[in-house]
C-alpha positions in Angstrom: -16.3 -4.9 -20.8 -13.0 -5.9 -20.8 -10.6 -5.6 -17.2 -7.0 -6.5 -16.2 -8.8 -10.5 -15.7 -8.6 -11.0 -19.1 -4.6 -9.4 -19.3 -3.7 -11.3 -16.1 -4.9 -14.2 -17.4 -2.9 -14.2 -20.3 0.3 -14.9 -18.1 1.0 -18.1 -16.6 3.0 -17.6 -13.1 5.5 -20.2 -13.5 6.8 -19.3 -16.9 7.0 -15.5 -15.7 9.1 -16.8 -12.3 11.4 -18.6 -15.0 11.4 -15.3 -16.9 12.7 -13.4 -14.2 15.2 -15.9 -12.9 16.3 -16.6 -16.2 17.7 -12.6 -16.9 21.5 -11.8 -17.1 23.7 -8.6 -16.1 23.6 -7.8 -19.8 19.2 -7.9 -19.6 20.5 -5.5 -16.7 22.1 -3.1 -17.9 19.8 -2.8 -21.4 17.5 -2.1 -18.4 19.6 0.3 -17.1 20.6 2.4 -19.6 17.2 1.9 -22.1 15.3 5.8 -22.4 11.7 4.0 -22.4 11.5 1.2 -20.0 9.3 -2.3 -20.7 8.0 -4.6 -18.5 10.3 -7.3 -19.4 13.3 -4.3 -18.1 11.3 -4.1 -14.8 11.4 -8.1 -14.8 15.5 -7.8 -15.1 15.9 -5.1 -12.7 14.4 -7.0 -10.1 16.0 -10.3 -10.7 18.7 -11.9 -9.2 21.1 -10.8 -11.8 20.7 -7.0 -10.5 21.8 -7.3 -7.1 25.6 -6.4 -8.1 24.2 -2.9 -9.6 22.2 -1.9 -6.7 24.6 1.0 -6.0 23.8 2.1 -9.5 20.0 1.4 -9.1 19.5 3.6 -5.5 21.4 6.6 -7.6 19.7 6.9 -10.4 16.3 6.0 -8.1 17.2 9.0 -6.3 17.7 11.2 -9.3 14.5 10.5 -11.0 12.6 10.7 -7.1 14.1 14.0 -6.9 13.2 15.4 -10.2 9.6 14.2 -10.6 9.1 14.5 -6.2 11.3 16.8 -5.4 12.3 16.4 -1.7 8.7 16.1 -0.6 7.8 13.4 1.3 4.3 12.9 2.4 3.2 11.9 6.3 0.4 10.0 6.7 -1.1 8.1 9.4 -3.9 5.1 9.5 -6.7 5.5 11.7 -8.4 1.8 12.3 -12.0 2.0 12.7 -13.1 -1.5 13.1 -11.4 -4.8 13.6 -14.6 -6.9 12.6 -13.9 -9.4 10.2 -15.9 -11.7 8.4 -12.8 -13.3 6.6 -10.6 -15.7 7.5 -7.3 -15.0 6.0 -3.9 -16.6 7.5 -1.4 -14.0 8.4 -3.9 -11.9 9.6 -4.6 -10.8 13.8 -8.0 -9.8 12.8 -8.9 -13.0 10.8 -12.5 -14.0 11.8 -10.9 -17.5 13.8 -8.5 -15.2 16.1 -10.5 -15.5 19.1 -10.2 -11.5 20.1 -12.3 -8.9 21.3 -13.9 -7.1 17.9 -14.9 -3.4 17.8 -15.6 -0.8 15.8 -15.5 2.8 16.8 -18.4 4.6 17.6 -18.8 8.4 16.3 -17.9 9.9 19.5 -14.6 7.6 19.9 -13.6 8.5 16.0 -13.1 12.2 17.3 -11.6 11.4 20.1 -8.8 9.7 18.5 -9.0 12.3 15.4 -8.2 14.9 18.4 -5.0 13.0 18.9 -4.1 12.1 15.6 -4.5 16.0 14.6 -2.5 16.7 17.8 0.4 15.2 15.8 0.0 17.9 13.3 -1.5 15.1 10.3 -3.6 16.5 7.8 -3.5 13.0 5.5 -5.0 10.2 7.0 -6.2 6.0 6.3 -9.2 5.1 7.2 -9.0 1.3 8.2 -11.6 -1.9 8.8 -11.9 -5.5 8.9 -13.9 -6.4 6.4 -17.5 -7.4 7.9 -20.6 -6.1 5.6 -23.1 -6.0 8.1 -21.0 -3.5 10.3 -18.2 -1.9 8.5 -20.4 -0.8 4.8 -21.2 2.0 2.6 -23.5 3.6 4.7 -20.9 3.4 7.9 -17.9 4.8 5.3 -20.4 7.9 4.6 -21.0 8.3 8.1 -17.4 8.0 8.7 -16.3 10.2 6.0 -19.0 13.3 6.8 -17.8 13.2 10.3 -13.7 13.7 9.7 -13.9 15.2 6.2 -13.8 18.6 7.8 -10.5 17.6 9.5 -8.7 16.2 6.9 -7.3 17.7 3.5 -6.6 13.9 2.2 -8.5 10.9 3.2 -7.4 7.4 2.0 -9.2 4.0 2.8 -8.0 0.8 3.1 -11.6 -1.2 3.4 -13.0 -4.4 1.7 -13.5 -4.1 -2.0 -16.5 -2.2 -3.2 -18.4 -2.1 -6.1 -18.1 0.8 -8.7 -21.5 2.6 -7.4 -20.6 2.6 -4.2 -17.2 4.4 -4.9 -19.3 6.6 -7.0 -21.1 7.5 -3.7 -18.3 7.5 -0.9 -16.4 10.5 -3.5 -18.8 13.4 -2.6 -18.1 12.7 1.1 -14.4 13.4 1.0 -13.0 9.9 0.0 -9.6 10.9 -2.3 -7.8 7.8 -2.4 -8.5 3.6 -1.8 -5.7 1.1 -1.2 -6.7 -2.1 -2.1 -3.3 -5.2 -1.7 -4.0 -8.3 -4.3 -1.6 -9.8 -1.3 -1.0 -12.3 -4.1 -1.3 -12.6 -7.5 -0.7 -16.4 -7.1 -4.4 -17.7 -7.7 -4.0 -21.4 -6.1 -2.0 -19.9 -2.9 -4.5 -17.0 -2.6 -7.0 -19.7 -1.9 -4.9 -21.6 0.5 -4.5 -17.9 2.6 -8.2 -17.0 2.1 -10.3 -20.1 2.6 -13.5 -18.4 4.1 -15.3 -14.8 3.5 -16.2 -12.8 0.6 -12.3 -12.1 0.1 -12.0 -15.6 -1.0 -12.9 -14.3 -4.1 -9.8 -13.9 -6.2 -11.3 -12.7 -9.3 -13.7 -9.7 -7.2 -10.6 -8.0 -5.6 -8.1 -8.3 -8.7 -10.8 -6.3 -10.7 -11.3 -3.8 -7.7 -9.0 -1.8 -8.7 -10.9 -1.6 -12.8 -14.0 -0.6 -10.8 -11.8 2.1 -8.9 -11.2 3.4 -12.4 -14.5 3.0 -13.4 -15.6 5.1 -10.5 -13.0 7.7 -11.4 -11.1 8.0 -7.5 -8.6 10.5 -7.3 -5.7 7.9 -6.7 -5.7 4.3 -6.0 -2.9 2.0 -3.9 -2.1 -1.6 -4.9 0.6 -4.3 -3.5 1.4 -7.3 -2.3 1.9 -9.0 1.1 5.4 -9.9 0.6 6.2 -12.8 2.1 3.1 -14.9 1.1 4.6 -16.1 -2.4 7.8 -15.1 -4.3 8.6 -11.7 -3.9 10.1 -11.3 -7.4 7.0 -12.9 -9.5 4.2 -11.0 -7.6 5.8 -8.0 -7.9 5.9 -8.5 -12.0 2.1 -9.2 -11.7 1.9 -5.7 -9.9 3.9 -3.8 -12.2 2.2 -5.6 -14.9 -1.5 -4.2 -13.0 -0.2 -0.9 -12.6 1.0 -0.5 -16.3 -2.5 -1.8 -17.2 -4.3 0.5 -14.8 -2.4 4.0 -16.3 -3.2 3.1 -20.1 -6.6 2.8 -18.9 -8.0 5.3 -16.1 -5.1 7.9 -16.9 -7.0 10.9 -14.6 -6.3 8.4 -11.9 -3.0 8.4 -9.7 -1.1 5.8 -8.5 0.9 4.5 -5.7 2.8 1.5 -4.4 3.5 0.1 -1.3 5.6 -2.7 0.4 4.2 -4.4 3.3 6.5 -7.1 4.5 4.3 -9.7 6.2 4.8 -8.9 10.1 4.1 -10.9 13.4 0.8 -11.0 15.1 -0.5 -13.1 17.9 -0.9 -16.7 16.4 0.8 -15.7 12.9 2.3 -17.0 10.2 5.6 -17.4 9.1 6.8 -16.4 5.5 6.8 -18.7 3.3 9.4 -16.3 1.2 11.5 -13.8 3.3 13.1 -10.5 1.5 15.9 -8.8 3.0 16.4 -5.5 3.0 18.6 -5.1 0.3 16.4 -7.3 -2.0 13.3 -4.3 -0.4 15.7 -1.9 -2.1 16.4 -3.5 -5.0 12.2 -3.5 -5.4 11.4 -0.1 -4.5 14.7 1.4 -6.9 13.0 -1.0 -9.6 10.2 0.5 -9.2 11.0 4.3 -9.9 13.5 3.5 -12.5 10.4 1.5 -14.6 7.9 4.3 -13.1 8.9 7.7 -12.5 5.6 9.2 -11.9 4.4 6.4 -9.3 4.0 7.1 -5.3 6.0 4.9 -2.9 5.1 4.5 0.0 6.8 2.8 3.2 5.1 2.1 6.9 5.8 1.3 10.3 6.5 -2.4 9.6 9.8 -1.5 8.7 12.9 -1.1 11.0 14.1 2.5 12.1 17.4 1.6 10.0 15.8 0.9 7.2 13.3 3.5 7.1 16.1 5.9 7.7 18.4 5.0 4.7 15.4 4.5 2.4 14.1 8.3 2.5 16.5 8.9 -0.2 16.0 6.0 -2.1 12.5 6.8 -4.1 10.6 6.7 -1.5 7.5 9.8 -1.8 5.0 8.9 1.3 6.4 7.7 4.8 3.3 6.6 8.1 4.6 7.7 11.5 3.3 6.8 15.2 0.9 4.4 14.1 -1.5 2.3 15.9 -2.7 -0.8 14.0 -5.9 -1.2 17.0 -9.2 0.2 16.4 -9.0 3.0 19.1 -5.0 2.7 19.3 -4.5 6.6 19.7 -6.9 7.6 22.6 -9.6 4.9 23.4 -8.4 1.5 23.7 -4.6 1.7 23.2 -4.7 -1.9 24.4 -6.5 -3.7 22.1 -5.3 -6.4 19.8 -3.0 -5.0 16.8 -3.2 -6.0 13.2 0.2 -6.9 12.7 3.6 -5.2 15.2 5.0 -2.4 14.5 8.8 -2.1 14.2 9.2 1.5 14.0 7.5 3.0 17.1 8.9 6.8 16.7 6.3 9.5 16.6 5.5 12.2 14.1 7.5 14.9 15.2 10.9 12.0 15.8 10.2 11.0 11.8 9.4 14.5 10.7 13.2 15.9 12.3 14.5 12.4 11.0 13.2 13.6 7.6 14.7 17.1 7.9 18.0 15.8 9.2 18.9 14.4 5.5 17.5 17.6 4.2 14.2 16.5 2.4 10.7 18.0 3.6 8.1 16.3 5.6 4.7 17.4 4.1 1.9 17.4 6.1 -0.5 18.3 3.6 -1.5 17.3 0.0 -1.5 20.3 -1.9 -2.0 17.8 -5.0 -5.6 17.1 -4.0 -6.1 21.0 -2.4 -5.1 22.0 -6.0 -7.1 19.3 -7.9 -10.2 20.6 -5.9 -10.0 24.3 -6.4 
């Protein structure tokens, strides 16, 4: 059976980069004013040669968030379970050569921090791991997913890839949606980040996402870890994935996010950095070439930045979270993921929300609906 491999490797990274940097204002405004959008638009609307029409970009962005979206914007919140990990991957805190403390939540201390998290008023929520097979597996997600399914009207996951039966299997339990980053579509750099584990394997997690499909999820997440490689080439490669993906698994729903790579104890340093207008020259990108994709911002980003993108395209938006396997109410003091930058609770980013006159949502009445 054929799968995104044999598309992805039909394109060669350096002559896509030269692509990109090689569009004009006039590739632009083609872009811009074209009524069915192609890949190679997407490729000029997030070169270079857009910056001077970003003003033009975040408007029309808006428009076509707020007549696909409305002003809905969806609050989620991760919940980590475990920080095992038996990869070593180089911007990571849980990387299996960070010398830390690992755990992984017990029953008893997932509903203690559910009892917290609900306190908040979320009814959306990411489940979160490390990615260690022998602790962190199928049979711990069902577990998992039986014990807060009756608590939660949407539950995501952001584990280690799977394969297509056992996504088959987690889907009775309550599992809606899975989030699953390339982090880069640059194959010789993704070895040089991933030198040791099962993610190591490029080819496995770039065709995760086909066995998603395959397994027929609800919705499914992809990304980068921006930073890692150039922003503007591996976010081609994801548009280029995504177009793939809706041709193919149509039932399925889609979303993107935009984790810039963050600090963590012993971390590394980008090897590209994106500003924050360049982040809002990608997300506006985005919804112009997609109108019916999710985009979704976390707590890596500043409160200034969070605060003027709400507007901006953006459809799903994480509040008071805690990047620590028992972060809410058991071990606030354990070793995050990565810092947050954004340390406002739910309520603060809910009246934030309210203030520019769009609605937080609190529940996914797309998935209530899709069930009935």
């Amino acid at each position: 059976m054929t799968n995104f491999t044999n598309l992805f490797q039909s394109c060669n990274w350096d002559e896509t980069s030269k692509s990109i940097y090689a569009k004009t204002s006039v590739d632009v405004e083609r872009a811009l004013n074209s009524s069915q959008r192609t890949l190679e638009d997407f490729k000029a609307l997030i070169s270079p040669a857009a910056a001077p029409y970003l003003e033009q970009m975040a408007q029309m962005s808006q428009q076509l968030t707020l007549k696909r979206f409305g002003k809905a914007i969806q609050m989620y919140v991760p919940l980590y379970l475990s920080n095992e990990c038996n990869n070593i991957c180089t911007y990571c805190g849980f990387s299996y050569d960070n010398k830390v403390r690992r755990k992984t939540l017990s029953s008893m201390e997932i509903m203690q921090e559910i009892a917290v998290i609900k306190d908040m008023g979320y009814d959306h929520v990411l489940l979160v791991t490390g990615e260690a097979n022998q602790t962190v597996h199928t049979e711990y997600f069902k577990k998992v997913l039986e014990l807060i399914k009756p608590h939660f009207s949407h539950i995501s996951m952001e584990v280690q890839p799977l394969d297509t039966e056992d996504y088959k299997e987690l889907t009775p339990y309550g599992l809606n949606t899975v989030l699953v980053y390339q982090e880069t579509y640059h194959q010789d750099d993704y070895k040089k980040h991933h030198p040791k584990g099962k993610k190591s394997n490029f080819q496995y997690r770039l065709e995760t996402p086909d066995r998603l499909g395959q397994a027929g999820i609800h919705k499914m997440g992809l990304g980068v870890l921006i930073g890692l490689e150039d922003w503007r080439t591996d976010s081609f490669f994801t548009a280029m994935h995504l177009t793939y993906l809706e041709k193919r698994y149509w039932q399925s729903k889609y979303s993107i996010s935009f984790p810039r790579l963050r600090p963590f104890s012993g971390g590394l340093e980008p090897k590209v950095v994106m500003n924050d207008k360049e982040l809002v020259q990608l997300i506006c990108a985005y919804r112009i070439y997609n109108e019916e994709v999710e985009l979704s911002i976390s707590t890596r980003e500043s409160i200034v930045f969070r605060n003027n993108i709400v507007k901006l395209g953006i459809t799903s938006i994480s509040a008071g979270s805690k990047t620590n396997p028992g972060g809410y109410a058991v071990e606030p003091q354990s070793l995050e993921q990565f810092e947050i930058s954004d340390e406002r609770n739910a309520k603060e980013i809910a009246q934030m929300i309210s203030s520019q006159g769009y609605e937080p949502v609190w529940k996914d009445w797309d998935v209530s609906l899709t069930k009935n």
